[in-house]
C-alpha positions in Angstrom: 4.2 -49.1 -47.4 5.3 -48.2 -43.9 1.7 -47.7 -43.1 1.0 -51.4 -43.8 4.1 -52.2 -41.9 2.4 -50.3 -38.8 -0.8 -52.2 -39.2 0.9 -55.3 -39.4 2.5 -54.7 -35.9 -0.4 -53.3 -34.4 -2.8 -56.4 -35.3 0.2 -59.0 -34.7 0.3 -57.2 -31.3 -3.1 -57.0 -30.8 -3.5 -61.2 -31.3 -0.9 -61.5 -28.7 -2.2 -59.8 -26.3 -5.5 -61.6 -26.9 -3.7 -64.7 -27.2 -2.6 -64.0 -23.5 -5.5 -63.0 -21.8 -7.3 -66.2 -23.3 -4.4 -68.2 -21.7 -4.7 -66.6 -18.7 -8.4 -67.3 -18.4 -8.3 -70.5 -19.1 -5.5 -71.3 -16.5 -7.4 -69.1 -13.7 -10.7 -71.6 -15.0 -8.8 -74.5 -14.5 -7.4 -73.9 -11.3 -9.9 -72.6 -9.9 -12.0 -76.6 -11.4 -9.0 -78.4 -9.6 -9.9 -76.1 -6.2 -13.1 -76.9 -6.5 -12.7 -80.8 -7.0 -10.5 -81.1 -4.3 -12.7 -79.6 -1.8 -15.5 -82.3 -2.6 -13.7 -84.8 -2.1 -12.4 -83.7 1.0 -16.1 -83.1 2.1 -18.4 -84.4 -0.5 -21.8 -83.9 1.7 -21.6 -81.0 4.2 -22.2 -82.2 7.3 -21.9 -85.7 6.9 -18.9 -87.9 7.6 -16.9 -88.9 4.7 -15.3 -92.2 4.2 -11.6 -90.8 4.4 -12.2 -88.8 7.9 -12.4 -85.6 6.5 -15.0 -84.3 9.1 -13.7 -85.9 11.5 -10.0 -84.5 10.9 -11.5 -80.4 11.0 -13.8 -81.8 14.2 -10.9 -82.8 16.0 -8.3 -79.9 15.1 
C-alpha cells in the first residue's frame, strides 16, 4: 500500500512540474508574440517612413 501511495506522489508531482514548464513556455511564447508585434508596428517596413513617425523619431534622437 505505501508503495502505491509513493507512486501516486511521484506522478501527481511529476504532472506539476510538467504543468509548469508548459505554463512557462507558453507565457515566454506569448511575450515574446506581443515583443514582436509591437516592434512592427513601430517600424513595419525597415527603412521606410511609417505613418506614426517612427523613423523619423530614432532619426532625430
Amino acid at each position: 500500500m505505501r508503495q502505491i501511495a509513493m507512486l501516486a506522489e511521484w506522478s501527481s508531482s511529476e504532472a506539476g512540474r510538467q504543468i509548469a514548464n508548459a505554463r512557462l513556455a507558453f507565457n515566454v511564447t506569448g511575450a515574446l508574440l506581443v515583443i514582436g508585434f509591437v516592434h512592427m508596428a513601430e517600424d513595419p517596413v525597415p527603412g521606410r517612413a511609417c505613418p506614426a513617425g517612427g523613423a523619423q523619431r530614432r532619426a532625430s534622437a
